[in-house]
C-alpha positions as CSV (number, residue, x, y, z in Angstrom):
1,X,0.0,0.0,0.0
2,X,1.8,3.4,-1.1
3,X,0.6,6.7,-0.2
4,X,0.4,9.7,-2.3
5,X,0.8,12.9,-0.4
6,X,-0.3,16.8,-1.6
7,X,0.7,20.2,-0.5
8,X,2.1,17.7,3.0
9,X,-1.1,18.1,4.5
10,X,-3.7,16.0,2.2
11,X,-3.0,12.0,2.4
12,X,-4.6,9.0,0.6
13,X,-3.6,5.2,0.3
14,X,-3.1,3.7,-3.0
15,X,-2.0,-0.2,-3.8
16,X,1.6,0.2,-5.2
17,X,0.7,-1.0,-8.6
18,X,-2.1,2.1,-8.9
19,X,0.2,4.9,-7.7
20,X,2.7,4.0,-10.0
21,X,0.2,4.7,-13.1
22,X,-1.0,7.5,-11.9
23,X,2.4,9.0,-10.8
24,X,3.3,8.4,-14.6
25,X,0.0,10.4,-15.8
26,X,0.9,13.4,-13.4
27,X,4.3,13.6,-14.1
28,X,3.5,13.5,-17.8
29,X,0.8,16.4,-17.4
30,X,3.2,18.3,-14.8
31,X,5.9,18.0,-17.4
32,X,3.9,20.0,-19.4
33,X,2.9,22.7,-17.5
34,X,-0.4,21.5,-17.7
35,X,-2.7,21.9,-14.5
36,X,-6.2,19.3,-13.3
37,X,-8.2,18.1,-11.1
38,X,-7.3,14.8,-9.2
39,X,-10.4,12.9,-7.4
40,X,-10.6,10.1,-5.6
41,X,-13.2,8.3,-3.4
42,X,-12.0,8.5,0.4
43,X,-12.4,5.2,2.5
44,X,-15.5,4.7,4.9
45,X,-13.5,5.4,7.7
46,X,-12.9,9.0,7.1
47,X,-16.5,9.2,5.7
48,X,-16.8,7.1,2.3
49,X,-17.2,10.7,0.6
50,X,-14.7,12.0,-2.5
51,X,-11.3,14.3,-2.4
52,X,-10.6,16.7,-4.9
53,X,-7.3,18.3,-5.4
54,X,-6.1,21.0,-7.8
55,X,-3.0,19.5,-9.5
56,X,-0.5,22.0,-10.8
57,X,3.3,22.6,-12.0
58,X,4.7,23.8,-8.3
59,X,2.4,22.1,-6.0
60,X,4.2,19.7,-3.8
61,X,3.5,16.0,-4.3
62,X,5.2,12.5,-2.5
63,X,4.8,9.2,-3.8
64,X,5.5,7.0,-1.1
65,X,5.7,3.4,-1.6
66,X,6.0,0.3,0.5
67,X,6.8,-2.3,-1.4
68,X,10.4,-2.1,-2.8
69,X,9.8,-3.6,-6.6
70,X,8.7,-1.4,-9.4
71,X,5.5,-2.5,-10.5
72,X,5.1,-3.3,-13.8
73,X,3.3,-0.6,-16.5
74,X,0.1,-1.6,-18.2
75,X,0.1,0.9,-21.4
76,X,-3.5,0.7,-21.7
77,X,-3.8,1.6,-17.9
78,X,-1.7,4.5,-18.3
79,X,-3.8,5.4,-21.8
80,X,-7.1,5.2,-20.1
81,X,-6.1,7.4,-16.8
82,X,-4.7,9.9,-19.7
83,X,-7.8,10.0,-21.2
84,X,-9.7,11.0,-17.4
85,X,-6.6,13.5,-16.9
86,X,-7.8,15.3,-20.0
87,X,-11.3,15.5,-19.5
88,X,-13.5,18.5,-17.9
89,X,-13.8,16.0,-14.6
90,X,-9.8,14.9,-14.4
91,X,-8.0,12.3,-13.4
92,X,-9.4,9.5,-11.5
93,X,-8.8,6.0,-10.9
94,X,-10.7,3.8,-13.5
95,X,-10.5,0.2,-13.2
96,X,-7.5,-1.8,-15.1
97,X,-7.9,-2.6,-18.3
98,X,-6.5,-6.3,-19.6
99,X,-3.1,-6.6,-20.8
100,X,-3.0,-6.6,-24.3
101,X,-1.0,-9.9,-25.7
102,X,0.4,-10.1,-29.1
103,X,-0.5,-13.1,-30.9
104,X,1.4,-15.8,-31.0
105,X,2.9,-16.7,-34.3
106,X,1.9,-20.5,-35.6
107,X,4.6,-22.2,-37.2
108,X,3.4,-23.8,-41.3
């Protein structure tokens, strides 16, 4: 379980796996000056309501992880929490898409 961390004062738990997608997606809009919303859903102890933060170029942000292994990407993943980032709404978590395999090749 990794934590991501805004402006040191606002705190939310994320599995690994999903804050390493999304850390791609915000560096990739940070990188380009570019400025969104970032919503989540907040867990029923704290009141199973929703967060929303304002994510721009010099706000402060900490990915903290637990685990010590670099999860692997899923492209699509990445593609489809793009595609949120860029909307009206912003970025938030949709579910994983499947790994896309290549066919294998059958031998004549």
């Amino acid at each position: 379980m990794g934590k991501f961390i805004y402006e040191a004062t606002v705190k939310v738990d994320f599995e690994d796996r999903t804050l390493a997608h999304l850390q791609l997606v915000i560096g990739t809009k940070l990188r380009r000056g570019e400025a969104f919303h970032f919503t989540w859903k907040d867990d029923a102890s704290i009141g199973d309501g929703r967060t929303t933060v304002w994510v721009h170029p010099r706000c402060s942000l900490v990915y903290k992880y637990y685990g010590s292994r670099r999860p692997q990407l899923n492209m699509a993943w990445v593609d489809a929490l793009a595609y949120t980032a860029n909307s009206p709404a912003g970025l938030y978590v949709v579910p994983e898409p499947a790994v896309m395999t290549q066919p294998e090749e059958v031998e004549a």
